[in-house]
N, C-alpha and C positions, 0 to 999 in steps of 0.2 A: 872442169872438175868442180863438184861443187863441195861449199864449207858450210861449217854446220859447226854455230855456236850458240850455247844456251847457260841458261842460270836459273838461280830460284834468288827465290825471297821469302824470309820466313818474319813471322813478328811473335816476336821472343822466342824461346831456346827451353822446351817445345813452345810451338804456338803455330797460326793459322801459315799455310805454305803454300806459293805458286810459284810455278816454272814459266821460263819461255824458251822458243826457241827460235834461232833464225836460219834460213836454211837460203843460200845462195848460191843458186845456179847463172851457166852461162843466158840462160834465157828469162830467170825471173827471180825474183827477191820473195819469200815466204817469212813470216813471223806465226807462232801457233802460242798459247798461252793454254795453262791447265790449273786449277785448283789441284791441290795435294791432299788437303786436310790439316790432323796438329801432328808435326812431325819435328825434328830439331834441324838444324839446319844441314848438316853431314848427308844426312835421312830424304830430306829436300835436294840436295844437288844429285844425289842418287836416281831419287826419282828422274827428274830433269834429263839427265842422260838416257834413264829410258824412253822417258818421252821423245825424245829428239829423235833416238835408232825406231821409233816406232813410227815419227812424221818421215824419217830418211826413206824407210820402207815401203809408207805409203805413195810415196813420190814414184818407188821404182828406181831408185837410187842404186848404185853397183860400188860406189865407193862412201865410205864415212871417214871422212877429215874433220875430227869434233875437237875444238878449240874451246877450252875454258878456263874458268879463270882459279878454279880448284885447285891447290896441289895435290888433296886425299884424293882426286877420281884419277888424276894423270900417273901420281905415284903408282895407286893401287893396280891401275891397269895395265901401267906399263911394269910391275913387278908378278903381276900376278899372284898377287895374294894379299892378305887384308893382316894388319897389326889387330885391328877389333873387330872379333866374331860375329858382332853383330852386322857389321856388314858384308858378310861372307854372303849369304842369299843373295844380296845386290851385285854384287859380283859372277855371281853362277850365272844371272840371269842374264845379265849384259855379256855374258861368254859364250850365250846361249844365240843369244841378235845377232853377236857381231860373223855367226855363218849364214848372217843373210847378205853380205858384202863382200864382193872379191877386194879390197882393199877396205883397211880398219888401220887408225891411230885416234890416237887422243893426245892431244897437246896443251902443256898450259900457256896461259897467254898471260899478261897483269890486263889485271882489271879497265885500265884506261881501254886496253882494247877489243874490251868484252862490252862497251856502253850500250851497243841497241839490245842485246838481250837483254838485259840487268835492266835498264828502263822499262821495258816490257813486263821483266817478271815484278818490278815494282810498281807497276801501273795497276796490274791486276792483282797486286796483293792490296792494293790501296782501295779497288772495286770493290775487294772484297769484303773486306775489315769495313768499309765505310757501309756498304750494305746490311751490312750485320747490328748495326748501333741502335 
């Protein structure tokens, strides 16, 4: 069964934002990395999450076991429904993926073991920001 954990990284609150993701199955080990844009960080892990059910899909994936290191996407998901409006669309859309999986959770994890996405998404936030200068 495969896991599927991701993160962002954003530089400053707004400011420039990338995701990773890792996606581990019995057969292979995947990482995928996305520019976002200037998002704030909330905004960013949102993204992230979609990105991840979008690489899960790509794969042909049947289940999504998404491990992150967020309390707002595991709270949010696993309540179903958002304290702030503004992330209400993020929400619909990810409600909208998760009938591309006969199995859907979202779990938090602490951050210690969320490290190869998080290095990931800080590696290409670092690609980025340094490209930019």
């Amino acid at each position: 069964m495969a896991k599927i954990f991701f993160d962002a990284a954003t530089s400053g609150n707004p400011g420039e934002s990338t995701c990773a993701v890792v996606i581990i199955t019995d057969e292979a080990r995947y990482h995928y990395t996305c520019e976002l844009g200037l998002l704030d960080n909330h905004s960013a892990e949102w993204m992230g999450l979609k990105f991840a059910l979008e690489k899960a899909t790509m794969l042909d994936l049947n289940t999504a076991l998404v491990y992150t290191d967020s309390k707002l996407i595991e709270d949010t998901i696993n309540k179903g429904h958002v304290r702030n409006e503004k992330f209400k669309p993020f929400l619909n859309e990810v409600k909208k993926m998760e009938s591309n999986f006969d199995l859907f959770f979202v779990k938090w994890i602490p951050r210690a073991q969320n490290k190869e996405a998080n290095h990931h998404a800080q590696s290409a936030l670092y690609q980025l920001t340094k490209n930019k200068k």
